[in-house]
TIMAR-403731 format. One record per atom (N, C-alpha, C): chain; x negated, y negated, z negated. Coordinates in Angstrom, 2 decimals. Atoms other than C-alpha are relative to their C-alpha. Layout:
<sites>
chain;xx;yy;zz
A;X;Y;Z
...
</sites>
This chain:
<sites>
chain;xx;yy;zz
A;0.89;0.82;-0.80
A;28.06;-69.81;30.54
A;-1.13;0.86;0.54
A;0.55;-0.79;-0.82
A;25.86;-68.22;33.14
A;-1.59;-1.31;0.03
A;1.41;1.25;0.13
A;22.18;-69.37;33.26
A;-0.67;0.02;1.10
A;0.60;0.15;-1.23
A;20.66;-70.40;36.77
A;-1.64;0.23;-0.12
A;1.36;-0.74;-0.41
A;17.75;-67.96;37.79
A;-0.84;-0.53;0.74
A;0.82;-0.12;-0.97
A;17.12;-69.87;40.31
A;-0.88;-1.14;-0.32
A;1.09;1.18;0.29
A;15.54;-72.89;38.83
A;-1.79;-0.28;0.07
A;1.92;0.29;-0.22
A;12.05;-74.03;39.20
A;-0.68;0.57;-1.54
A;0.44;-0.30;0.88
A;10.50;-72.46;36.23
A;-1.24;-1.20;-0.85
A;0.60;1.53;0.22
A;8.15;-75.80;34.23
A;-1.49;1.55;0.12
A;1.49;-0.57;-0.04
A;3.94;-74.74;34.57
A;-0.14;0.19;-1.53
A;0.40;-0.58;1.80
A;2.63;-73.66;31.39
A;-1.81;-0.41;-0.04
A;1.24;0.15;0.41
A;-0.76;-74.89;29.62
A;-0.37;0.60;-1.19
A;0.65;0.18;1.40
A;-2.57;-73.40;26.49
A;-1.01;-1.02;-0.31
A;0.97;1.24;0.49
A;-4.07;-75.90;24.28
A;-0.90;1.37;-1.06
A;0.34;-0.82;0.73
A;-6.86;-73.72;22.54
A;-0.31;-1.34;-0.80
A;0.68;1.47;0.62
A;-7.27;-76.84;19.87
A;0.55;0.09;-1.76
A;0.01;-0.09;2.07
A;-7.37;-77.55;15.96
A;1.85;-0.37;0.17
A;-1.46;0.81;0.30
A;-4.22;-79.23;14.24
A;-0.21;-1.20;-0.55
A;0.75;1.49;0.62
A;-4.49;-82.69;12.96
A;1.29;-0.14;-0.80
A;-1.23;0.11;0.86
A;-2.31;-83.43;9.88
A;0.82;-1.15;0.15
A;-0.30;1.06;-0.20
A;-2.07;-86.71;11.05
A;1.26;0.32;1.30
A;-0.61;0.12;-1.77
A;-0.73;-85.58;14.66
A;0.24;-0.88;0.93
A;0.55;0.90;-1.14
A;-2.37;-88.26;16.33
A;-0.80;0.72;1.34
A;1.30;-0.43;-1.05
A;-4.94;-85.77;17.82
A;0.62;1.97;0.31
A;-0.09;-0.90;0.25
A;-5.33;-82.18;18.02
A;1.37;0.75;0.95
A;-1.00;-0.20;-1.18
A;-2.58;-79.81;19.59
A;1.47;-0.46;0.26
A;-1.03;1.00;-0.26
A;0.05;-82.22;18.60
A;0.07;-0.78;0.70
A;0.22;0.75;-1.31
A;-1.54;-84.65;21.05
A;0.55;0.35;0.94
A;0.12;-0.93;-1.51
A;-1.52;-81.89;23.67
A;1.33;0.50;0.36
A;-1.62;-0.24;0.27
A;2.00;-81.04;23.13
A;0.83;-1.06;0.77
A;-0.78;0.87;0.28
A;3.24;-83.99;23.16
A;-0.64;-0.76;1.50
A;0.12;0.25;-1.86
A;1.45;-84.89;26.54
A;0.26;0.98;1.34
A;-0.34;-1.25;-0.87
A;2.48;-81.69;28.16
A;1.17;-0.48;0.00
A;-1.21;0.47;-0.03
A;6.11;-82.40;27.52
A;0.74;-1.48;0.63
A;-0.49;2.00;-1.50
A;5.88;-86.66;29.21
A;-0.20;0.75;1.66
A;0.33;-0.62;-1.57
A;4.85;-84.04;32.43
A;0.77;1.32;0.30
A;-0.99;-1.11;-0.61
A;7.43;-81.75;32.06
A;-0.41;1.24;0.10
A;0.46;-1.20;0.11
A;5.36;-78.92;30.98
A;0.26;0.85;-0.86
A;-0.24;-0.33;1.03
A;5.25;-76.37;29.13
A;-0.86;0.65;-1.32
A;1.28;-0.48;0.98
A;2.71;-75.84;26.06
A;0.06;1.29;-0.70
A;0.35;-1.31;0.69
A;1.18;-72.90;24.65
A;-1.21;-0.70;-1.06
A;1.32;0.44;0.95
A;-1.21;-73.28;21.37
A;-0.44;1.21;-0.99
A;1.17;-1.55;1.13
A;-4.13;-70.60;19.61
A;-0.70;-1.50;-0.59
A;0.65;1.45;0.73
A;-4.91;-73.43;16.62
A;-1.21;0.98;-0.51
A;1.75;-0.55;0.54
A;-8.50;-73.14;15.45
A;-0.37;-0.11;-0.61
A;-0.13;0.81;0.66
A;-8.00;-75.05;12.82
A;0.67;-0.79;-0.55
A;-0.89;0.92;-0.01
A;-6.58;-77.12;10.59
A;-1.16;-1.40;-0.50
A;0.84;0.93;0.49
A;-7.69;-80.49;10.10
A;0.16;-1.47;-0.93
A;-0.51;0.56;1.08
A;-7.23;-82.49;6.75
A;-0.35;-1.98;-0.12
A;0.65;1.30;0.14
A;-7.53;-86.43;6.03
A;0.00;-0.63;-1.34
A;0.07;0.16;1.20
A;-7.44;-86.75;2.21
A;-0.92;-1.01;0.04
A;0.90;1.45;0.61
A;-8.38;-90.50;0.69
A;-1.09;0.06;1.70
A;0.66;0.55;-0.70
A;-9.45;-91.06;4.51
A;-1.36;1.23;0.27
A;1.34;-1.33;-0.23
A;-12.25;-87.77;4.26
A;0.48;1.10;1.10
A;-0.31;-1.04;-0.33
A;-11.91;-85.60;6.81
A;-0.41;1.44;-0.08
A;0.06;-1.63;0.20
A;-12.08;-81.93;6.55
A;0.35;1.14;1.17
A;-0.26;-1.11;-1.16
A;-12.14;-78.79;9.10
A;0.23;1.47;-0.77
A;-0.78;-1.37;0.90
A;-10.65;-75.66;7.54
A;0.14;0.65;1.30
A;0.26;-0.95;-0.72
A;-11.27;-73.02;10.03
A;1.13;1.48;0.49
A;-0.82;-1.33;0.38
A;-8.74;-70.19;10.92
A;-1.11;0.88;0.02
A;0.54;-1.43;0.39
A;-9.72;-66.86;9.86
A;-0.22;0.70;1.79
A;0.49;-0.19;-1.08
A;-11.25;-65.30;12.70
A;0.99;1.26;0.61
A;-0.40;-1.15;-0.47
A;-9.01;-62.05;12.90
A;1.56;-0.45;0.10
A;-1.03;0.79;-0.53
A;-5.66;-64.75;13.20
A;0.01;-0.18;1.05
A;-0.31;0.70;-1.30
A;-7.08;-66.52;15.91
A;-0.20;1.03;0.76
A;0.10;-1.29;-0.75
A;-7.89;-63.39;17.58
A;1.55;0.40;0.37
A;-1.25;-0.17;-0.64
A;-4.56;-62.40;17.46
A;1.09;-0.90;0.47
A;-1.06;1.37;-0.76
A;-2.91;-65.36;18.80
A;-0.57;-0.09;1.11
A;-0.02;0.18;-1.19
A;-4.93;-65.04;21.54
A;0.69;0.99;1.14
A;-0.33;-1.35;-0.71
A;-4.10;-61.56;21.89
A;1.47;-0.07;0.59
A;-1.77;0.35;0.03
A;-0.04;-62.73;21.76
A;0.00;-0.04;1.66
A;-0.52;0.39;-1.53
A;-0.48;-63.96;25.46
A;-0.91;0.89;0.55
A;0.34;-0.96;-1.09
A;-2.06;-61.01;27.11
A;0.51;0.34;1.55
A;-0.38;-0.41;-1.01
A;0.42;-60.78;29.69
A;0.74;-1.28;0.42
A;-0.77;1.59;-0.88
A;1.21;-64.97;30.37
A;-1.09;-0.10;0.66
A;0.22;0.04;-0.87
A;-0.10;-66.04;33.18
A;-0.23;-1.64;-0.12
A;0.45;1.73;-0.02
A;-1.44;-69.96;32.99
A;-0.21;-0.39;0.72
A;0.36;0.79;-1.30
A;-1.53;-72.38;35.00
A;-0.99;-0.66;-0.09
A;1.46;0.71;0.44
A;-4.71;-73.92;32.97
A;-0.10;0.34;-0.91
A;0.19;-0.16;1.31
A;-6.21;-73.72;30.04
A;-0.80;-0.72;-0.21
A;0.52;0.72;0.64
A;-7.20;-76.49;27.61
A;-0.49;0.32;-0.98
A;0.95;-0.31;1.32
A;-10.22;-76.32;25.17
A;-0.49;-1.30;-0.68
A;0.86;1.07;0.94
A;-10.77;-78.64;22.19
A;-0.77;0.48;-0.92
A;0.71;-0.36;0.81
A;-11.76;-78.17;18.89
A;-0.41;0.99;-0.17
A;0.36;-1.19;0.01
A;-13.65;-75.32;18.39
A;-0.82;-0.37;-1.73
A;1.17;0.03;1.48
A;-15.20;-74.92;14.58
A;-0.88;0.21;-0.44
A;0.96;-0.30;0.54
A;-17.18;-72.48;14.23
A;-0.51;1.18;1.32
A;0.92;-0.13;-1.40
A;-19.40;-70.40;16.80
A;1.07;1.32;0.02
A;-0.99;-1.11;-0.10
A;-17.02;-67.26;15.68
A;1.31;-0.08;0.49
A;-1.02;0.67;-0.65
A;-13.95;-68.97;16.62
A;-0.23;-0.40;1.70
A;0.79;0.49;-1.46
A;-16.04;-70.17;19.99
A;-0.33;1.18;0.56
A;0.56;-1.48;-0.29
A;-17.26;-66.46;20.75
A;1.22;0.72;0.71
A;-1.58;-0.64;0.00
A;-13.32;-65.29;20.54
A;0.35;-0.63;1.34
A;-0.83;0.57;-1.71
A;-11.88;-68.01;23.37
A;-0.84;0.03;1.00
A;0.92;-0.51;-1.07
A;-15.03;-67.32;25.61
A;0.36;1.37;0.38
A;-0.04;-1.36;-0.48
A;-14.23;-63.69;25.33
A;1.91;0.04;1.25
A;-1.39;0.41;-0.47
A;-10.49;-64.75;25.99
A;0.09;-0.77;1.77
A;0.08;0.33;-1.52
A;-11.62;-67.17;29.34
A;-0.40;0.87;0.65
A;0.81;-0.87;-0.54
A;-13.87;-64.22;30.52
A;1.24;1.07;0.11
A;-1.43;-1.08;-0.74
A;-10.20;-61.62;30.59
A;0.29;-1.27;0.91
A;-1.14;0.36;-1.15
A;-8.29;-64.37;32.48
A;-1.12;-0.46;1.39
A;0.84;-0.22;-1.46
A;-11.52;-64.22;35.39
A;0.48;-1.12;0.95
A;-0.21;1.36;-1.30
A;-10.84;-67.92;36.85
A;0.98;-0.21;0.35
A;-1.14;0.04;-0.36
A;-7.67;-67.47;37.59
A;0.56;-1.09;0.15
A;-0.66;1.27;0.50
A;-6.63;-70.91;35.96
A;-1.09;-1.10;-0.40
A;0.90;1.14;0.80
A;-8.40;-74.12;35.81
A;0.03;-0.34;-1.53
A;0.62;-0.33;1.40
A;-10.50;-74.50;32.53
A;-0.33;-1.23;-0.03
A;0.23;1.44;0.55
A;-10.10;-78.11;31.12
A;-0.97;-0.25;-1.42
A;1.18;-0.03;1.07
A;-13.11;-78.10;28.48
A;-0.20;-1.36;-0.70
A;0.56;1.16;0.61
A;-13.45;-81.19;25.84
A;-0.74;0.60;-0.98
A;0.76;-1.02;0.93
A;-16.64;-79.68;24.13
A;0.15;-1.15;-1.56
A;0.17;0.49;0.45
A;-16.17;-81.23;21.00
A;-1.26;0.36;-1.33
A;1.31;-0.67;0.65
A;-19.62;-81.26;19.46
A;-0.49;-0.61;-1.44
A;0.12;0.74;1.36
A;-19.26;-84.15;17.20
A;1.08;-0.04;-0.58
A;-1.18;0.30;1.10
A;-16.98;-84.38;14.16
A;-0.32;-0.93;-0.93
A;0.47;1.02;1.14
A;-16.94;-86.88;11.64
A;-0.91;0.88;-1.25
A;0.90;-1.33;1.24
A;-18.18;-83.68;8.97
A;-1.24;0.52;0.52
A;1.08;-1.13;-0.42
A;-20.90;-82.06;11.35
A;-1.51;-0.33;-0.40
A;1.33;0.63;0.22
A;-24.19;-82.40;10.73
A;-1.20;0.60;1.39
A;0.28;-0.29;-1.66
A;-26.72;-81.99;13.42
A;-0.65;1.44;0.07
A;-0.17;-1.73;0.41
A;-27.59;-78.14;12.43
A;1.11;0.24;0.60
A;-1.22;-0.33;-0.22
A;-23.98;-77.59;12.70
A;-0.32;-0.01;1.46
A;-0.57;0.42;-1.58
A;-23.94;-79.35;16.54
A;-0.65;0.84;0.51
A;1.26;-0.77;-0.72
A;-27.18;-77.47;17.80
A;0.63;1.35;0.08
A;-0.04;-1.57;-0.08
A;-25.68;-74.07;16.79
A;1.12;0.56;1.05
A;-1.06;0.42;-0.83
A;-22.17;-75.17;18.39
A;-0.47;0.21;1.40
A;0.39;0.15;-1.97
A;-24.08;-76.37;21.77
A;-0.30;0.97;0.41
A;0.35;-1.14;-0.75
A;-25.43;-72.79;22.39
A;1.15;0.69;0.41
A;-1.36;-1.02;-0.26
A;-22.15;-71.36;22.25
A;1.05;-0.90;0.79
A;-0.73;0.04;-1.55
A;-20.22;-73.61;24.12
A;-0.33;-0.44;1.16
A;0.76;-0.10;-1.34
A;-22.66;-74.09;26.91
A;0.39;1.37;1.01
A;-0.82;-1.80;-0.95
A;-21.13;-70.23;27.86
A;0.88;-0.25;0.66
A;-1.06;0.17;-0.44
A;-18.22;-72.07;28.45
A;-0.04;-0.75;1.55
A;-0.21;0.66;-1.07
A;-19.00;-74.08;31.25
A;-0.57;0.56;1.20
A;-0.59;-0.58;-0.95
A;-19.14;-71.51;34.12
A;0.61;0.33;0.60
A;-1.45;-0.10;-0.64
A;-15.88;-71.18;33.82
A;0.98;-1.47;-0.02
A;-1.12;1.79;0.30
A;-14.76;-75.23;33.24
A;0.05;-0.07;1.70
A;-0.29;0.68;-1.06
A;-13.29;-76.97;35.96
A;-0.26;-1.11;-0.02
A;0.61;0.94;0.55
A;-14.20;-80.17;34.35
A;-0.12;-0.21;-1.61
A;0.54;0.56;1.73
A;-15.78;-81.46;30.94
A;0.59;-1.24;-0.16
A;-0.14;1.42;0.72
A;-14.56;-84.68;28.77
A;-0.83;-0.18;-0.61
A;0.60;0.44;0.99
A;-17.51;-85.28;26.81
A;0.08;-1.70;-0.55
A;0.13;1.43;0.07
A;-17.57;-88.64;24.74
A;-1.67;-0.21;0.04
A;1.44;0.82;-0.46
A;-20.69;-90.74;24.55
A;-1.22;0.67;-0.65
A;1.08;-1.14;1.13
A;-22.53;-88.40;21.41
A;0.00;1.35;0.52
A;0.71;-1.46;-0.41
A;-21.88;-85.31;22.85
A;-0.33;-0.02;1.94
A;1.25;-0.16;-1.12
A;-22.99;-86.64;26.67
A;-1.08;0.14;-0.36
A;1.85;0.19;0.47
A;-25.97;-87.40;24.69
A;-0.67;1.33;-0.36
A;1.03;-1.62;0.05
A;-26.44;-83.78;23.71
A;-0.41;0.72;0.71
A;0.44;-0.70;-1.39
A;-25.64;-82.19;26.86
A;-0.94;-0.69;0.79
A;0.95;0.06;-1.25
A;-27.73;-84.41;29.02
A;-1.84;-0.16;-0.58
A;1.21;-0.20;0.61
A;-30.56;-84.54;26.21
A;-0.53;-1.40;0.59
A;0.74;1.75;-0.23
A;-30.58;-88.72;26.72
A;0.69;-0.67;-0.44
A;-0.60;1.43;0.54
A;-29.97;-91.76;25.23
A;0.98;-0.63;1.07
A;-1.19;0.72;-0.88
A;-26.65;-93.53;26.47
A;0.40;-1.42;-0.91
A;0.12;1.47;0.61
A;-26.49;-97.44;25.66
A;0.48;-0.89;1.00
A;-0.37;0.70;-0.73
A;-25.45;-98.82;28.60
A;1.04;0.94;1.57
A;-0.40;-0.57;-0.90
A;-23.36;-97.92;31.90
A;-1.10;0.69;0.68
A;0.88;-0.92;-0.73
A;-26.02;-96.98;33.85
A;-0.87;0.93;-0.57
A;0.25;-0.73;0.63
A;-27.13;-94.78;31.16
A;0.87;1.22;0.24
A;-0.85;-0.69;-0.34
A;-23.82;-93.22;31.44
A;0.03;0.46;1.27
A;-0.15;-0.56;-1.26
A;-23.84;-93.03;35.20
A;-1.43;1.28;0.54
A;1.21;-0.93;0.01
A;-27.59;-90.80;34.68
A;0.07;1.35;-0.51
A;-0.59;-1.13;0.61
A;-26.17;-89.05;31.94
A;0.71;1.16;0.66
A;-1.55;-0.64;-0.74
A;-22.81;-87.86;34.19
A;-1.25;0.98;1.05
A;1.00;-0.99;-0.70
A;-25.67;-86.52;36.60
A;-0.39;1.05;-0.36
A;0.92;-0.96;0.49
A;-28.03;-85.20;34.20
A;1.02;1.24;-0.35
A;-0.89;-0.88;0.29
A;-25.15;-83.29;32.97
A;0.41;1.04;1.20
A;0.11;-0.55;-0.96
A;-24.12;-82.00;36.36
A;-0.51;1.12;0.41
A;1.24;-0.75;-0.60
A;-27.20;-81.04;37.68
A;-0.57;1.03;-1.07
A;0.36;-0.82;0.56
A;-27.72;-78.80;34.24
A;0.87;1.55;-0.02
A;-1.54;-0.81;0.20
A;-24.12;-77.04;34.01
A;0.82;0.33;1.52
A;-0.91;-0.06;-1.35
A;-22.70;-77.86;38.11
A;1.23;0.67;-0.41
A;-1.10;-0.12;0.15
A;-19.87;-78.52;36.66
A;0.49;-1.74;0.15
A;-0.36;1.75;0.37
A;-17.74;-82.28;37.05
A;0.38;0.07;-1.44
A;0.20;0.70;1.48
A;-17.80;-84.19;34.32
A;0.53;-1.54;0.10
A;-0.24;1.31;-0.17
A;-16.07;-87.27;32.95
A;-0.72;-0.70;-1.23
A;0.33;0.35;1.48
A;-17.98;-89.06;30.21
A;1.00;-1.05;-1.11
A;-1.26;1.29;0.71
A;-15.67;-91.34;27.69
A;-0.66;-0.85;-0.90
A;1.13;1.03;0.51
A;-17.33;-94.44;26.98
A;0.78;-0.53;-1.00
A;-0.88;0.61;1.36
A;-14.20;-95.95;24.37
A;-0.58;-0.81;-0.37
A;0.37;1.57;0.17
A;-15.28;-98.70;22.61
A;-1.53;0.27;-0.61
A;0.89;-0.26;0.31
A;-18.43;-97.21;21.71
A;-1.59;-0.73;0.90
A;0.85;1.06;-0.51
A;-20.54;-99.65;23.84
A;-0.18;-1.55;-0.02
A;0.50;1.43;0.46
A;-20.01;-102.78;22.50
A;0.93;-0.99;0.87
A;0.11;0.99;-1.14
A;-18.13;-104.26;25.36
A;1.84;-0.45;0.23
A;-1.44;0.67;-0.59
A;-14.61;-105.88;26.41
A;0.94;1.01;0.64
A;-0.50;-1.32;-1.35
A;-13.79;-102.60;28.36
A;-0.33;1.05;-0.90
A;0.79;-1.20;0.31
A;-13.62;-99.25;27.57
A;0.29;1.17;1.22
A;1.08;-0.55;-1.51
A;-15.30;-97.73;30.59
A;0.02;2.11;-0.05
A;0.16;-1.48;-0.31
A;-15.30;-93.76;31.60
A;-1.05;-0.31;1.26
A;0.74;-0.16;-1.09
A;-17.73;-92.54;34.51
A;0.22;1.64;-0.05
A;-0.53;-1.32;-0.33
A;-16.93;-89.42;36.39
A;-1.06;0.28;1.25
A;0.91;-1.08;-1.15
A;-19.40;-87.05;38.61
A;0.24;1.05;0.15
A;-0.45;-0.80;-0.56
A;-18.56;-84.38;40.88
A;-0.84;0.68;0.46
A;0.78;-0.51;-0.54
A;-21.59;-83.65;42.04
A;-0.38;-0.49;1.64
A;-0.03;0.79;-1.59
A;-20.94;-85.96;45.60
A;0.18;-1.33;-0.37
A;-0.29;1.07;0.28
A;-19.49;-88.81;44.10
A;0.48;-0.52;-1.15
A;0.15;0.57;1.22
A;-19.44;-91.14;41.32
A;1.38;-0.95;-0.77
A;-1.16;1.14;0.14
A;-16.13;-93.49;39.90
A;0.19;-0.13;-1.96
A;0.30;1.18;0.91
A;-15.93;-95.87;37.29
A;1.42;-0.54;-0.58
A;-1.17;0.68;0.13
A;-13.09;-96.34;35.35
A;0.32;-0.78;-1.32
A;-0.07;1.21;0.73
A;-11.84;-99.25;33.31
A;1.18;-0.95;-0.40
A;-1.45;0.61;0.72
A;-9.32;-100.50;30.64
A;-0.43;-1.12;-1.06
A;0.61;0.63;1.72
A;-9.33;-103.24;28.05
A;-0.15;0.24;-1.04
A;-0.11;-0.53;1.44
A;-10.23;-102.13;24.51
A;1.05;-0.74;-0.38
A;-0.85;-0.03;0.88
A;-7.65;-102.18;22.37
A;0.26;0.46;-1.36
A;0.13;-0.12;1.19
A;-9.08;-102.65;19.46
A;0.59;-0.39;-1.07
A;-0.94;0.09;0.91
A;-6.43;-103.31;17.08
A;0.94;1.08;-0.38
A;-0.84;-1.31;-0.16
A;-4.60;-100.30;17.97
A;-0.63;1.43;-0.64
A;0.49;-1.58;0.34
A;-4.85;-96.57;16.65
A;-0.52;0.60;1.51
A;0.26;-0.94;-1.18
A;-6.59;-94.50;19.20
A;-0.62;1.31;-0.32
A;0.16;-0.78;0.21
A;-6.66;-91.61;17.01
A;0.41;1.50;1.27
A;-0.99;-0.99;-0.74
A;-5.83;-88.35;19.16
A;-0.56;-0.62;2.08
A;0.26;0.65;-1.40
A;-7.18;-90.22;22.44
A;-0.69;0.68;0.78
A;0.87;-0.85;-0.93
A;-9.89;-87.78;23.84
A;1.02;1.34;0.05
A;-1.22;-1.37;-0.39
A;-6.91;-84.94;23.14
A;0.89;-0.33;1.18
A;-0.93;0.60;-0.91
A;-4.80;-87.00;25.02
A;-0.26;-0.13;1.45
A;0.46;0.50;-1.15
A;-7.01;-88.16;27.87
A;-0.23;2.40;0.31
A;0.49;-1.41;-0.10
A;-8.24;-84.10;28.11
A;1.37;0.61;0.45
A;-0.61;-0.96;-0.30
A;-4.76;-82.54;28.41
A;0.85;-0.91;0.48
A;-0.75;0.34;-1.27
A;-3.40;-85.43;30.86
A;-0.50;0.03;1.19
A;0.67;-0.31;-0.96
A;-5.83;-84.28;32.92
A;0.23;1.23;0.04
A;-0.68;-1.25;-0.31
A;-4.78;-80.65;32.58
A;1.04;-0.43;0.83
A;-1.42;0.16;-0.94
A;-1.38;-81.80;33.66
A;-0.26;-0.45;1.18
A;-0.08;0.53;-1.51
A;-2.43;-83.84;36.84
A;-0.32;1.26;0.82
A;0.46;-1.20;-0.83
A;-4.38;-80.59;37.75
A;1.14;1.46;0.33
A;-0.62;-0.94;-0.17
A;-1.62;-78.36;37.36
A;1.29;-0.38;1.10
A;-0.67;0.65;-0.49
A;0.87;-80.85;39.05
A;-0.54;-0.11;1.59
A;0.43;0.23;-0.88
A;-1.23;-81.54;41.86
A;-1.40;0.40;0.91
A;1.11;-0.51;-0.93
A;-4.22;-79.32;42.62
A;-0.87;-0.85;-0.45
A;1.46;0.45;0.29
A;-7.94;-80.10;42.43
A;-0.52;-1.02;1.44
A;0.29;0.76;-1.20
A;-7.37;-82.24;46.03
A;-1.00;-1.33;-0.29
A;0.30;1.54;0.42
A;-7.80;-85.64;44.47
A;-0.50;0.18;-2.09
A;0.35;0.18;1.85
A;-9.35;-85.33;40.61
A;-0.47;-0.95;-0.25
A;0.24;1.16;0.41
A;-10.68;-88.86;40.79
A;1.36;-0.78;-0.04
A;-1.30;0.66;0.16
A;-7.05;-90.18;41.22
A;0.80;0.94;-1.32
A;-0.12;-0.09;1.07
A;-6.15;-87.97;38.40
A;-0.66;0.01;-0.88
A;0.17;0.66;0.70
A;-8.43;-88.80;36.05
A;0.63;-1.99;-0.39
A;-0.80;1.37;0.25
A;-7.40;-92.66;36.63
A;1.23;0.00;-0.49
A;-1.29;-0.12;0.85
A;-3.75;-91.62;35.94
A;-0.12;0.07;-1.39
A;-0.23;-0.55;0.98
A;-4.71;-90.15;33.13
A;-1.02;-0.94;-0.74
A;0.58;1.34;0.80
A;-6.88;-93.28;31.65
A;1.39;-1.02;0.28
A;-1.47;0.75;0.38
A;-3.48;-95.02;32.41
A;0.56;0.58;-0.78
A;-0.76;-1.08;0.44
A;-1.84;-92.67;30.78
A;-0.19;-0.14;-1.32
A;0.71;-0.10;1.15
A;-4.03;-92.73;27.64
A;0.29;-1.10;-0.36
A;-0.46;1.58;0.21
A;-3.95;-96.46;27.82
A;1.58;-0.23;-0.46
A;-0.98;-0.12;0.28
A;-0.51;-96.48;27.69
A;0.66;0.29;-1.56
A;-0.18;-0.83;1.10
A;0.02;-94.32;24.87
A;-0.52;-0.92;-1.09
A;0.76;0.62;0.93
A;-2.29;-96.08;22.91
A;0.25;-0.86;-0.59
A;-0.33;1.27;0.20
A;-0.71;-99.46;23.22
A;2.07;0.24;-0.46
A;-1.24;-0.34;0.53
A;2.66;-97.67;22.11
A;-0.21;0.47;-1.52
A;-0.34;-1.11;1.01
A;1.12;-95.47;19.13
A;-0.20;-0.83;-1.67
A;0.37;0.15;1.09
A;1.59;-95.98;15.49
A;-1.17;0.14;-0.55
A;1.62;-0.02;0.76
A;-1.46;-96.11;12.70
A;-0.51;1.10;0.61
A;0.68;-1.36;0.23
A;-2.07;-92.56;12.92
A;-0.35;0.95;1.86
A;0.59;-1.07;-1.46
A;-2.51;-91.86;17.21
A;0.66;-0.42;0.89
A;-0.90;0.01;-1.61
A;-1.44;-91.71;20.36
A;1.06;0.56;0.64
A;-1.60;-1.35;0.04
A;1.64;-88.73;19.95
A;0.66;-0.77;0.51
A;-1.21;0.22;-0.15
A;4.04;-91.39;20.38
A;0.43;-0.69;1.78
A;0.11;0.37;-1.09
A;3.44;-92.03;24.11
A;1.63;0.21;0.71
A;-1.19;-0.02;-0.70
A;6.83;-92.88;26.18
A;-0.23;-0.13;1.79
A;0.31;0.34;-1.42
A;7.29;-92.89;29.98
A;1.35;-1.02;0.16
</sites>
């Protein structure tokens, strides 16, 4: 059997992201939404991340691992690159040095994740300096509603909090930004707001609060890689919306433990 050269070759994403034991979240998420788009995933884990009696835990790779896992792909060529968990500022230092070789080349999907269920706010502060480096080279941010609140250095309680925030953020970093409101406002909806720096959009699903929505900001983060790699940076307010369908979707399919089990 002879193997056809000439085929379309699938795009390729790295997920730079923890592991979740659960594999609701983490680069099992990212995997597993690369593959409903016909992609093809790459992963430098950063982490592993434990849920014993319900506690979670961040166990860190060794810094001279992840180093060399980044080193592994020296000579692939990406079509993006996705950033989640990051642990510790040494781990964060490494994939900065890593975006800074590949020089823009590839849109830089950034979910700074600043809060963890373990962090304490020492921890976040030391975090925010180091991945604030990162967003020169993002193409867009996911922050949720605690870490808009860090980057824009304001209280978020309501939409139009969020729609100030998405600015303030902006106008510090000039970078777009989507914020992820989830059910963390109290309300019937769970609401995103997205700024570009021209224009503003508002997007909106029913909570689905009965459901797992473990793995959901991994999810929403690297189905927005995929639209971008699929379709260019023409329209990124129509892919974000896909990709809050998308999430939605998933969500209202996934077992206890996440959103992995998303079908098309």
């Amino acid at each position: 059997m002879s193997l056809d050269t000439t085929a379309a070759q699938p795009k390729k994403i790295l997920a730079i992201s923890g592991s979740d034991v659960l594999s609701g979240g983490g680069f099992q998420a990212d995997l597993a939404t690369y593959s409903q788009y016909g992609i093809y995933g790459f992963v430098a884990i950063t982490s592993i991340v434990t849920a014993e009696n319900d506690v979670f835990e961040i166990f860190p790779t060794a810094s001279w691992l992840f180093e060399k896992q980044l080193k592994s792909f020296d000579k692939i060529d990406f079509d993006a690159i996705k950033i989640g968990l990051l642990p510790t500022p040494e781990i964060a230092e490494l994939a900065l040095d890593f975006v800074r070789t590949k020089k823009r080349k590839q849109p830089l999907i950034f979910d700074p994740v600043l809060v963890f269920k373990e962090n304490n706010d020492a921890e976040i502060h030391q975090m925010l300096a180091v991945l604030e480096k990162f967003l020169p080279f993002a193409t867009i941010i996911t922050p949720n509603l605690r870490e808009a609140e860090i980057l824009s250095g304001m209280k978020i309680i309501d939409l139009a909090d969020m729609t100030a925030a998405a600015q303030a953020i902006y106008d510090k970093y000039a970078v777009a930004v989507v914020i992820k409101g989830g059910n963390r406002l109290g309300n019937v909806s769970a609401v995103d707001v997205y700024y570009d720096g021209v224009a503003f959009e508002t997007y909106s699903k029913p909570l689905l609060a009965s459901q797992s929505n473990n793995g959901a900001g991994c999810t929403f983060a690297s189905s927005i890689a995929s639209g971008i790699v699929l379709n260019g940076l023409a329209d990124l307010p129509k892919i974000i919306s896909d990709s809050k369908t998308f999430v939605y979707q998933a969500i209202l399919s996934a077992n206890e433990y996440g959103v992995f089990q998303h079908e098309n």
